[in-house]
N, C-alpha and C positions, 0 to 999 in steps of 0.2 A: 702414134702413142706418145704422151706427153714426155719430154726428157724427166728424169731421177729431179735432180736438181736445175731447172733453168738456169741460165745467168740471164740476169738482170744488171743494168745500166740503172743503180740507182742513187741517189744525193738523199740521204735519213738525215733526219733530223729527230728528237725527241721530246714532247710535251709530258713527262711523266707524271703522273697521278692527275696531271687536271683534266678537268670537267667532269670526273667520277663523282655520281651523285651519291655512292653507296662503295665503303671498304672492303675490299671481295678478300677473305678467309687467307687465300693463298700471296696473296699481290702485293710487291715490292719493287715497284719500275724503278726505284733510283739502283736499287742492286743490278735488276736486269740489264739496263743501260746503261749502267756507268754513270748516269747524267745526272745530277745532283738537280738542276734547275731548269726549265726552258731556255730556249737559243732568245736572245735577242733578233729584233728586224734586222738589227745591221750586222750581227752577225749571217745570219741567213743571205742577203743579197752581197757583203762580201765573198762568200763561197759560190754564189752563184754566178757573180763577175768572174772568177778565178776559174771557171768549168772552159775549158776549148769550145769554141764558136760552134766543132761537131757535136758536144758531147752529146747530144739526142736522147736521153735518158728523164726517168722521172724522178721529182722530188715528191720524198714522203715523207707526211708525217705521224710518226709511228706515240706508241704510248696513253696514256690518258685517253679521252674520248672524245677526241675532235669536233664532233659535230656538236657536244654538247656544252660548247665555252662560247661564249657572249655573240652572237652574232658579228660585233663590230670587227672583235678580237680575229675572228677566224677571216674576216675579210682582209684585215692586216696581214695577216698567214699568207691569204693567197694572194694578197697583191704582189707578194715580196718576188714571186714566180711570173705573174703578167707581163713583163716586157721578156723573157727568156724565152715564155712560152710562145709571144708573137713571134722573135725572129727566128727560130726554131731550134735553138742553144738545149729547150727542155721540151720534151713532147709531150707531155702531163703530168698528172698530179695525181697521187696517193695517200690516203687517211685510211685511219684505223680508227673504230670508234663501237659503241654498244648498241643491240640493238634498239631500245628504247631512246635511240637518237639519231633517226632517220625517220621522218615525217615525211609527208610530200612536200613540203614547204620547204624545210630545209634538203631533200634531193635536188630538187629544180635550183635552189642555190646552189649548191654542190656544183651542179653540171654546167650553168651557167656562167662559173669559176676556172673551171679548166679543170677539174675535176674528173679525172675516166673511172677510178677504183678506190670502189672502199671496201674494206673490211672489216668484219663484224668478232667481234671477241665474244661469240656464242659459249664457248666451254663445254657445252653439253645441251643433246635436245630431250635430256631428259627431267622431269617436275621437280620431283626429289633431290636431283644432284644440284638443281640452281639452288634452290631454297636454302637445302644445307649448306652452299658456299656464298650466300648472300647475296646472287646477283640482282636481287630485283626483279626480274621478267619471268614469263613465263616459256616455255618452248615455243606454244603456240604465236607468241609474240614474237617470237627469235624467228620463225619463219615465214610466220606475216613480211619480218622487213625486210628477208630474204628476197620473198616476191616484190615488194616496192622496188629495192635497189636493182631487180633486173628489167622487172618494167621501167624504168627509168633509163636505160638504155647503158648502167654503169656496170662495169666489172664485178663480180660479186666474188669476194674472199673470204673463209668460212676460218678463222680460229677455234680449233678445238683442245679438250688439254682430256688428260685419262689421269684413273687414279684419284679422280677429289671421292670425297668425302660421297658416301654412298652410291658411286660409281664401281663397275664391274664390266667384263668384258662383253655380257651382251646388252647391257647400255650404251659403250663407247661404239659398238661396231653399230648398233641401232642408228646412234648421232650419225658418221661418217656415211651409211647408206642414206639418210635423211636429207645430210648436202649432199649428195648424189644427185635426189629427186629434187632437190630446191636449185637444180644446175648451177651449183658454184664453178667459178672458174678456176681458181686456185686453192688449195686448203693448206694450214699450218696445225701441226699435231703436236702438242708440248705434254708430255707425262707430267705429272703432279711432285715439285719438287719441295719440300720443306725448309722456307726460307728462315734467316734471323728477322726478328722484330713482323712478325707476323701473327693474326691470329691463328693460323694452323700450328706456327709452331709450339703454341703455349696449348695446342689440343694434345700436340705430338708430346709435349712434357707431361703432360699426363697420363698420358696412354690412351686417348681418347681418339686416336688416328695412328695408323700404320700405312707407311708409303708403298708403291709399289717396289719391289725387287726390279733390277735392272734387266734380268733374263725375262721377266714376266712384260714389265715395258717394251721390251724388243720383241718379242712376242706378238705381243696386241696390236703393237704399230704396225708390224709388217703386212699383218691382216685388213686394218683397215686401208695403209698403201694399196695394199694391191686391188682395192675398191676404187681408188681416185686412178692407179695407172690402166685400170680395165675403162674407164671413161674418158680418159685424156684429159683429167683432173689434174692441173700441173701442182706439184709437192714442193711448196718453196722454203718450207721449213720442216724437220722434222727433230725435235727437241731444244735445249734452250742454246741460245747462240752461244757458244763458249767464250768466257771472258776472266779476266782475274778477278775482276768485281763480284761476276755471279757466281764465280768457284768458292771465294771468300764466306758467299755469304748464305750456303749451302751446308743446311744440319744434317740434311738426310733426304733419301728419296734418289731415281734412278737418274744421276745428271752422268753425262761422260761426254766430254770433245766431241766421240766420232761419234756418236749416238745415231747419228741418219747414216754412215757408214753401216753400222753395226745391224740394222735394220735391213737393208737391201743385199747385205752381205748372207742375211737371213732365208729371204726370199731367194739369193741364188741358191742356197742350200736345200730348199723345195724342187729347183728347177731342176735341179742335178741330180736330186734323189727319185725323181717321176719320172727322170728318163730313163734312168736305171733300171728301175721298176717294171716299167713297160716295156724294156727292149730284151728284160731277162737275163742281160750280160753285167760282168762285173769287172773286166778286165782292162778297157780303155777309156776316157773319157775324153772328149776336146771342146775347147772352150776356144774363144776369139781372146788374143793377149791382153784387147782392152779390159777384159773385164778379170783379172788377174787380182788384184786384188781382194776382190770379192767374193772369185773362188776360192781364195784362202782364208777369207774372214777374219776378224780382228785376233790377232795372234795366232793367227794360223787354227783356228778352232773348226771350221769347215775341214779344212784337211784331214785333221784328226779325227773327227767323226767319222767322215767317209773309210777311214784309212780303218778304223772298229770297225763297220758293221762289214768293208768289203777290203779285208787283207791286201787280195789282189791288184788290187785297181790302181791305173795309173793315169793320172790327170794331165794332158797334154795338150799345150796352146795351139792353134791353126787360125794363121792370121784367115786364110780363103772361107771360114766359118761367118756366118751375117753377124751385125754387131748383136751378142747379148744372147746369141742361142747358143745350144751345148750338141755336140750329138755322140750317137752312140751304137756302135756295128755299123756304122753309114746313114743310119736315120737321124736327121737333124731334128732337132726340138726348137722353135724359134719361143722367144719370149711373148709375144702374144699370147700364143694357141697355150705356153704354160700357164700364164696370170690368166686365160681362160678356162682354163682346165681347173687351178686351184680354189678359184672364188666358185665354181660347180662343188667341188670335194669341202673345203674348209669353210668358206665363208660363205653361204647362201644368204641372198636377200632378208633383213628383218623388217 
């Protein structure tokens, strides 16, 4: 089963807003990043001299749509990594980019680059939700490139965001089932946040858009999670990376720190409650201490639920418990057989 959050050995760098052929509704990378402009070459291969001779990790370039800046330009990009890559300083290379810029012509460049993964900033595989957010493409196009970039032998990374603009909960679970079938490797989940200087948020001054609630976001995400954790779809993101920049520049809409905390803190509170449920008892519970946290939930709000519907009950650690199952009268519930159990009960296939 895929870990919650990987760790990753990664060197980002960020090309924000370029090679975007089309203004997307919601998007504001110099917020999101921090990054006011692209890295210069020399800045890039100074930080790459500066990495330990081990460091074995990938650079990426996140932002803007990589694959769709000048040809020459992107070869600059990747030369700045070809001598790390040969002596083995970097082990590849990562871009993020749209679907409508991944041709076979530029994949075979890609790969031919040192290039293992890219990811695509889909947002939605549904018609309606591109158009109202301006992406240009269509679904069916979004999974056309899907298929290229995995016949091409590359890592395939699915960006998807909840919450735009005629998007609902069973469009977004629709999407995340759809990378499912389009076997992405990894998925990043970002709810729909209401930036400044954006055109969402001159919809949202009108009244012409309403964000999602932050309960309703952690809701929706947990569900589609547990779509990528029942496939060993690694979850390398799940909401917007916290920063002071993009806290700054945040009108409205469900942004919060622990936001992927608050999510898996969610789904332990499924696990815990379907053990309950099926073992008929209400008086002990034991969890593995690692996952303490999470049985508590953010501010302690798992506890306090549990602690309403079941007076009784007393939540206790047991390191000898597998990591991530709960159990209960002596029946262990492993985390599998639950994220198996729950995507049968809440989230069937669409």
């Amino acid at each position: 089963m895929a870990n919650n959050m990987p760790k990753r050995k990664i060197l980002p760098f960020f090309i924000p807003m370029e090679g975007c052929p089309y203004r997307c509704i919601f998007c504001d990378q110099q917020a999101i990043s921090g990054k006011k402009a692209s890295p210069l070459l020399q800045q890039i291969e100074a930080q790459i001299a500066a990495l330990p001779a081990n460091f074995g990790g990938e650079i990426a370039f996140y932002g803007g749509s990589f694959s769709m800046l000048p040809q020459d330009r992107q070869q600059q990009y990747l030369n700045t990594a070809a001598a790390a890559l040969a002596c083995g300083k970097l082990s590849s290379i990562r871009i993020s980019t749209r679907p409508d810029g991944v041709d076979s012509d530029e994949l075979d460049f890609l790969v031919a680059n040192g290039v293992v993964t890219v990811e695509l900033g889909i947002q939605s595989f549904d018609d309606q939700v591109l158009r109202q957010s301006n992406r240009g493409y269509t679904a069916e196009q979004a999974a056309a490139a899907c298929q290229r970039i995995k016949e091409s032998g590359l890592r395939l990374g699915v960006q998807l965001m909840t919450g735009l603009p005629g998007d609902n909960h069973e469009k977004s679970m629709a999407s995340i089932w759809q990378s499912r079938r389009l076997s992405a490797d990894m998925v990043r989940i970002y709810p729909t946040v209401v930036l400044q200087n954006t055109p969402l948020a001159l919809m949202y001054r009108r009244g012409e858009y309403k964000p999602q609630g932050l309960n309703e976001a952690v809701l929706l995400c947990r569900d589609m999670a547990s779509v990528c954790i029942d496939a060993d779809i690694a979850l390398i993101r799940l909401g917007l990376n916290p920063s002071t920049s993009t806290a700054a520049a945040v009108i409205d809409g469900p942004y919060h720190p622990a936001f992927g905390h608050m999510v898996y803190s969610a789904l332990k509170l499924q696990q815990m409650k379907m053990a309950l449920a099926r073992s008929g008892k209400d008086d002990f519970l034991y969890y593995h201490p690692n996952d303490s946290a999470l049985v508590s939930g953010q501010n302690g709000v798992n506890r306090s639920l549990l602690q309403q519907k079941y007076p009784r009950l007393c939540l206790l650690s047991d390191k000898n418990l597998p990591s991530r199952a709960v159990a209960v009268a002596g029946i262990i519930y492993d985390y599998r057989q639950f994220i198996t159990d729950y995507l049968a009960e809440a989230c069937p296939c669409i």
